[in-house]
C-alpha positions in Angstrom: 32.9 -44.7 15.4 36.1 -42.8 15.6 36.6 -39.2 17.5 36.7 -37.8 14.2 33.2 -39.2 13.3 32.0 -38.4 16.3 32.7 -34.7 15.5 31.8 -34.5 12.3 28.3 -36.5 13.5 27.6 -33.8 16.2 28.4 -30.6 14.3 26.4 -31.7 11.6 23.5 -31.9 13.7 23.8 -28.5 14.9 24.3 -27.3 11.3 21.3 -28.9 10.0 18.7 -26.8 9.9 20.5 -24.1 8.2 22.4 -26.7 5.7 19.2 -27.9 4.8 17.7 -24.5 4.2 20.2 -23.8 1.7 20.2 -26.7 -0.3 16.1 -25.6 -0.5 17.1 -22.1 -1.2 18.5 -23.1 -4.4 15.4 -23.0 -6.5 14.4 -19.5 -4.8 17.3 -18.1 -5.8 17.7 -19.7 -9.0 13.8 -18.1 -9.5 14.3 -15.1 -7.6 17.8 -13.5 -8.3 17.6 -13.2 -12.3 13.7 -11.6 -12.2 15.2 -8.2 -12.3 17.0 -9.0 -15.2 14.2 -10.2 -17.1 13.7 -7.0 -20.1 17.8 -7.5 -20.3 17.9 -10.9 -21.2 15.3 -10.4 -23.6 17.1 -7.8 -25.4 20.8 -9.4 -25.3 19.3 -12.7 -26.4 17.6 -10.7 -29.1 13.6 -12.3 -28.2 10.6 -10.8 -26.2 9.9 -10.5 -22.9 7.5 -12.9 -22.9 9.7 -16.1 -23.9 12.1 -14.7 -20.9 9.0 -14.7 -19.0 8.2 -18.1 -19.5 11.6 -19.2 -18.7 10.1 -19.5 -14.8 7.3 -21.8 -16.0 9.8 -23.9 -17.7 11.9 -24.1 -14.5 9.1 -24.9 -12.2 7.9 -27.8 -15.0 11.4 -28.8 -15.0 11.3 -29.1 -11.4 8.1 -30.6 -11.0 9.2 -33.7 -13.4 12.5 -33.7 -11.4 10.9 -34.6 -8.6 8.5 -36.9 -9.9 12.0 -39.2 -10.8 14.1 -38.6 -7.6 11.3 -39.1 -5.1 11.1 -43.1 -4.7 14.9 -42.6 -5.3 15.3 -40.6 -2.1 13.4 -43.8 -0.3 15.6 -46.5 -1.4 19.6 -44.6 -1.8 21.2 -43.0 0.3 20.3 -39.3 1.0 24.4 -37.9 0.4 24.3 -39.5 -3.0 21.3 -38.0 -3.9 22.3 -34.4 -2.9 25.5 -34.9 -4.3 23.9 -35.0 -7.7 21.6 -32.7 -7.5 23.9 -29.9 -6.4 26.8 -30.8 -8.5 24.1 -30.8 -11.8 22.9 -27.8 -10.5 27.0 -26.0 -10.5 27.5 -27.0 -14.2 24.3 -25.8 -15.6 24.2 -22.4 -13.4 28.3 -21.9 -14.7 26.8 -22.7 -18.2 23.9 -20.6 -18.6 26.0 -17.4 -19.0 27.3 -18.9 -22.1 23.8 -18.6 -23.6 23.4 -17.5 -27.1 20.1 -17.8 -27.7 16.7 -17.9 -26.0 16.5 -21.7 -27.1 20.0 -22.4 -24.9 18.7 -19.9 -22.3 15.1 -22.3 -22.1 16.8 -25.6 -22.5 19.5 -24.5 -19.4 16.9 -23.3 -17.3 15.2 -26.9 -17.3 18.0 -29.2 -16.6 19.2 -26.8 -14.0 15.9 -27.2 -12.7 15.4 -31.1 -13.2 18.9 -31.9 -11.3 18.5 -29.4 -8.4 15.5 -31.7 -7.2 17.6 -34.7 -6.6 18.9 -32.4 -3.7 16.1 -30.9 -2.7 13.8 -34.1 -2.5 15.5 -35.6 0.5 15.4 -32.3 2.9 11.5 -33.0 4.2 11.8 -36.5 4.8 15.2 -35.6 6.5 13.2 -33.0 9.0 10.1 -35.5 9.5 13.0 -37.8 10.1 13.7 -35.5 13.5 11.1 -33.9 14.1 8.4 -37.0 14.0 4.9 -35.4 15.3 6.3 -32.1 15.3 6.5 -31.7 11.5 5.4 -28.6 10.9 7.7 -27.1 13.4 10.8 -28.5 11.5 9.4 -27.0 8.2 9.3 -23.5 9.9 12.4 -23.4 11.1 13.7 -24.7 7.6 11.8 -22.2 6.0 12.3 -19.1 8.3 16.1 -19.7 7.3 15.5 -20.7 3.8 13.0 -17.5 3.1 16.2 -15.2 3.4 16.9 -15.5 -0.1 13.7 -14.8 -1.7 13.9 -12.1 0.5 17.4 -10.9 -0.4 17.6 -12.3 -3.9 16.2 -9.9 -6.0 18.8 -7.2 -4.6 21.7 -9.4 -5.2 19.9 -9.8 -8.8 19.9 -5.7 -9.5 23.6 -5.4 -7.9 25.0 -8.3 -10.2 23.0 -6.9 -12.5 25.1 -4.1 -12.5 28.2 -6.2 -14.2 26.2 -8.0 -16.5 22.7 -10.4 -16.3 25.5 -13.4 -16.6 27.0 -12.7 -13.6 24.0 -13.5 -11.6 24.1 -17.7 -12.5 28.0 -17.1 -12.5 27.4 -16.5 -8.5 24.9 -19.2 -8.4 27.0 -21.9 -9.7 29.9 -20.0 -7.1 27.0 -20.5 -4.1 26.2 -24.2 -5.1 29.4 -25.1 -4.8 30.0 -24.0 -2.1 26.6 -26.0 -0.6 28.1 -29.1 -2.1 30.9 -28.8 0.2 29.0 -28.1 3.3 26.8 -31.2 2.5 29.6 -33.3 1.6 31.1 -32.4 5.2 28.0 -32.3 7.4 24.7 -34.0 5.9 23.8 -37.0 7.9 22.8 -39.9 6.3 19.4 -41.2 7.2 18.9 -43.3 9.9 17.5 -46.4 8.8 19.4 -48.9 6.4 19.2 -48.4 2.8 17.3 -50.8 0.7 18.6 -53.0 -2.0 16.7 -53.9 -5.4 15.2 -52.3 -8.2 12.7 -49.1 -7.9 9.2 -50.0 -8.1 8.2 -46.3 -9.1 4.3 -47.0 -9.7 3.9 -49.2 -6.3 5.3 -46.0 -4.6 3.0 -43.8 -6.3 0.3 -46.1 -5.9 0.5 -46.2 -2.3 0.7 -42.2 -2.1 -1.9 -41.2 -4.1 -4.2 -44.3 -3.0 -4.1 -42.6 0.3 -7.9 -41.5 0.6 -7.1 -39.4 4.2 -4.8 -37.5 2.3 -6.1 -36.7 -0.9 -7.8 -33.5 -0.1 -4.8 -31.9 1.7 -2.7 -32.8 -1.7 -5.0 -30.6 -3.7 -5.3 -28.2 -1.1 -1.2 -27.8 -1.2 -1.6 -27.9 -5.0 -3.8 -25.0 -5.1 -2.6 -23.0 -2.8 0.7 -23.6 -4.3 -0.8 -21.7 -7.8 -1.9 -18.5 -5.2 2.1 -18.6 -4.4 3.3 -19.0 -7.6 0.8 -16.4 -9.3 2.7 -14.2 -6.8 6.2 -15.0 -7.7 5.2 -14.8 -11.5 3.1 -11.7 -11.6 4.4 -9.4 -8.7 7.0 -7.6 -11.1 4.6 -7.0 -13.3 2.2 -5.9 -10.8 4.7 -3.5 -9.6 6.9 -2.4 -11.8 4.8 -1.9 -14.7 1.3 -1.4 -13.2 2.1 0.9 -10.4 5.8 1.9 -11.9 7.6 1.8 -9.1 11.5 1.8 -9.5 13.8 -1.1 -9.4 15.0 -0.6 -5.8 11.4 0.1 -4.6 10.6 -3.3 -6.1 13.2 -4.9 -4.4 12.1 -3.4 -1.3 8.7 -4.1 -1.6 9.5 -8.2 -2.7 11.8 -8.3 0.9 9.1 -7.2 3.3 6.5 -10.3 1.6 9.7 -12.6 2.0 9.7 -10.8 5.9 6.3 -11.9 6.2 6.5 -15.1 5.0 9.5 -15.4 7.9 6.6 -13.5 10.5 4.5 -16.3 9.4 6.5 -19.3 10.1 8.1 -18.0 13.5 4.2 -17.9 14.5 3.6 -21.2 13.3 6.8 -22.9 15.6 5.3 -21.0 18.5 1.9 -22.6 18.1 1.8 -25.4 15.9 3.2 -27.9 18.9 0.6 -27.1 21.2 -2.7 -25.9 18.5 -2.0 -28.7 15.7 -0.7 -28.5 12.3 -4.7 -28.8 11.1 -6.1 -26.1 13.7 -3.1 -23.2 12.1 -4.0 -24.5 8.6 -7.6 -23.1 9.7 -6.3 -20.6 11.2 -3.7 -19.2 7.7 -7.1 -20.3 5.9 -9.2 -17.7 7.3 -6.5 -15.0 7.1 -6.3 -16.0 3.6 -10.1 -15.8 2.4 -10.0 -11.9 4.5 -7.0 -10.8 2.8 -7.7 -11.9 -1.0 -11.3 -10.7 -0.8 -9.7 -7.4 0.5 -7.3 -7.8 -2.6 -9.9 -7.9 -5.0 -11.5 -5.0 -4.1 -8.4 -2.8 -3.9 -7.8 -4.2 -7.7 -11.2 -3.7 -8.7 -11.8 -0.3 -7.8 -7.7 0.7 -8.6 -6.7 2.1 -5.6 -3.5 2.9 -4.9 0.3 0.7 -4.4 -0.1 1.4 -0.9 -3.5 -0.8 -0.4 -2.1 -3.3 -2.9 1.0 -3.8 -0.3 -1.4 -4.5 3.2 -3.8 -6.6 1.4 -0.5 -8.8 0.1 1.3 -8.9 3.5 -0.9 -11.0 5.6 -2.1 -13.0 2.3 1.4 -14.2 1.6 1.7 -14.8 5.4 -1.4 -17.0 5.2 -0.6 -18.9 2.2 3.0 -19.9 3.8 1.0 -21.0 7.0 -1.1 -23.2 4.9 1.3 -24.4 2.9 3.4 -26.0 5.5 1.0 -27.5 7.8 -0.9 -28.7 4.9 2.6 -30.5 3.9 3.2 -31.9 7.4 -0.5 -33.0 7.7 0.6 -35.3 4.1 4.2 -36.2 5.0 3.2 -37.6 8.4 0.7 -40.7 6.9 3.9 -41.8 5.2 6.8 -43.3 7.2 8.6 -45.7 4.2 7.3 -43.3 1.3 8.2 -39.8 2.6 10.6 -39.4 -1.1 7.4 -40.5 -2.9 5.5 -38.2 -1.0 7.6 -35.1 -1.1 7.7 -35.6 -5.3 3.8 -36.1 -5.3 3.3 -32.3 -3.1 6.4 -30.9 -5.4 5.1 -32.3 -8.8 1.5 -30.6 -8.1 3.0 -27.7 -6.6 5.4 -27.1 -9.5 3.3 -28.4 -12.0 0.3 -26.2 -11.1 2.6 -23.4 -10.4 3.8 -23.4 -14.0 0.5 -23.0 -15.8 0.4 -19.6 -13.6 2.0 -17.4 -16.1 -0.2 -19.0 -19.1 -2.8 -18.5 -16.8 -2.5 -15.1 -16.1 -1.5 -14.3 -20.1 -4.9 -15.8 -21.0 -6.2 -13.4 -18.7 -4.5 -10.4 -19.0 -6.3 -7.1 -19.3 -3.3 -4.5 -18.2 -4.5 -4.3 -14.4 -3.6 -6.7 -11.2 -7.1 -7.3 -11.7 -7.0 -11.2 -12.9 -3.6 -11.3 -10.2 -6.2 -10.9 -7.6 -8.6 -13.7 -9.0 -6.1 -15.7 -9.5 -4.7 -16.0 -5.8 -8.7 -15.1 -4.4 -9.7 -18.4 -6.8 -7.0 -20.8 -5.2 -7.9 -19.7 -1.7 -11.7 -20.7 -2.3 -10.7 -24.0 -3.7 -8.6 -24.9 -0.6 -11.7 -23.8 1.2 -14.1 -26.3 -0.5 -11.0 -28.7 0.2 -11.2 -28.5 3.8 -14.8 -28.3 4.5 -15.0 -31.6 2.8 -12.4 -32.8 4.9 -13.5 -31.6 7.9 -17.4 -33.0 6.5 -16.2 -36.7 5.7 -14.7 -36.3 9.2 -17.5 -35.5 10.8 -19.8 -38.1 8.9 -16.8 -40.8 10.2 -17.6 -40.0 14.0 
């Protein structure tokens, strides 16, 4: 290895962590930045708000299937080639989408940026487990910690742009992508061990991941909780700017300090999860969770005002992050040759649930937060039931 590749090896390393939360943070803010923009883009593209609406269902479902075809990809090519596509797709389509005509275009866009993006973003946990080995979960925090900065900041950036014109909010996310690409291009390592030759066999890869009987209970406990998150993401502007009519920039606001929570949540979880266990803080975000929906409920049932709405969410949304990624370590740590296959399983029934969330909450819609609270109250039970059978069969075992 030359000087040159020496260098480029070492400050790649000490660039990882952040260069791999923002090739992650390109579906947050690809999800996150144009919410703001929603009623706009309904009226310029002359449709309801509705149809815009379900533009983030078709992005997560575009996503979800996405993943489903890179995964076993990401374990046989290289890493570099993969993310090369996915970011570069994800440039063109975002630099396309302001050239939208019609709500048709605007849907169809949405997808493919969607689908390509998770070429990228399919390597980046098997890339962490890669360094992190037994200490997963810690990696994912980290990751996340950076990554949740633009959820946080996004939907500010959103109203700014927004102040131009609803196009120039993909115009600056084609402008950040590229920018990515170059950084990865640069600095992304390729993974260690040599890459295999050969056809795909997709189904033995799948077979082998979802035949995994230790494992199967914390896949639907990430897929549930997953639907508590994306209920969230889908509902909270109508929660607050329509139910409780707060303004724009209050909205804003309010979105940041979950995203700040979410941050709390996973600085916590590198502080403990190397000495308690990934499964002991998935307990511990699990019983946070059941406290804070319940409380949720109530404060939906009985109306009360945005202030209770807010402290029931906070350490909710902390919980469900908490759960989230020790529940993905717990998965991505059975798997040393499959870790691809295994990230598309958890991002296929996180993305996949996640987009019957809006339908979900249509179907159920009554004017109030009311079936919001349900919703998230009903994934957190489920991922109850989940881990008491797990930690039953367990128990039954020894």
């Amino acid at each position: 290895m030359t000087n040159s590749d020496q260098t480029t090896h070492q400050v790649s390393l000490k660039l990882l962590l952040p260069l791999l939360a923002s090739i992650i943070a390109l579906s947050p803010l690809a999800i996150d930045m144009y919410l703001p923009a929603m009623p706009i883009i309904a009226e310029q593209l002359s449709t309801n708000m509705s149809s815009v609406q379900n533009s983030l269902s078709i992005y997560l479902l575009g996503y979800a299937l996405g993943l489903l075809f890179f995964g076993p990809l990401a374990d046989k090519y290289r890493r570099r080639t993969l993310v090369m596509i996915g970011i570069s797709g994800f440039t063109l389509v975002s630099l396309a989408i302001p050239f939208t005509t019609s709500i048709e275009q605007f849907l169809i866009l949405r997808f493919a940026q969607a689908f390509i993006s998770s070429a990228a973003t399919v390597v980046v946990p098997g890339t962490i487990k890669e360094r992190y080995g037994n200490n997963t979960a810690k990696g994912f925090s980290y990751v996340s910690m950076i990554m949740m900065v633009a959820p946080m900041i996004a939907p500010s950036i959103g109203s700014v742009l927004l102040l131009h014109s609803w196009q120039a909010i993909f115009t600056v996310l084609g402008v950040y992508s590229l920018f990515i690409l170059t950084l990865a291009y640069r600095f992304l390592p390729e993974k260690k061990q040599a890459v295999e030759v050969g056809s795909v066999n997709f189904l033995a890869r799948y077979k082998v991941v979802l035949g995994h009987r230790k494992s199967r209970l914390d896949l639907l406990s990430s897929m549930v909780i997953s639907l508590a998150f994306f209920a969230f993401i889908t509902a909270i502007p109508f929660v607050y700017l329509t139910v409780f009519k707060v303004s724009e920039f209050t909205f804003s606001f309010l979105f940041g300090i979950n995203v700040l929570t979410l941050i709390t949540a996973h600085f916590i979880n590198t502080r403990l999860v190397t000495r308690k266990g990934s499964r002991t803080m998935q307990s511990y975000g699990l019983v946070v969770a059941i406290l804070a929906s319940s409380g949720l409920v109530v404060v939906q049932y009985f109306q009360f005002s945005l202030i209770y709405t807010v402290v029931a969410l906070l350490p909710l949304m902390g919980s469900i992050s908490m759960i989230a990624v020790n529940t993905d370590a717990l998965i991505l740590l059975e798997f040393n040759r499959e870790s691809g296959t295994a990230t598309a399983v958890i991002g296929t029934l996180r993305f996949g649930i996640g987009s019957l969330a809006g339908p979900i909450l249509a179907y159920f819609y009554d004017g109030s937060a009311l079936p919001f609270a349900m919703l998230m109250w009903g994934s957190v039970i489920v991922v109850l039931l989940c881990q008491l059978s797990h930690w039953v069969r367990n128990s039954a075992k020894s």
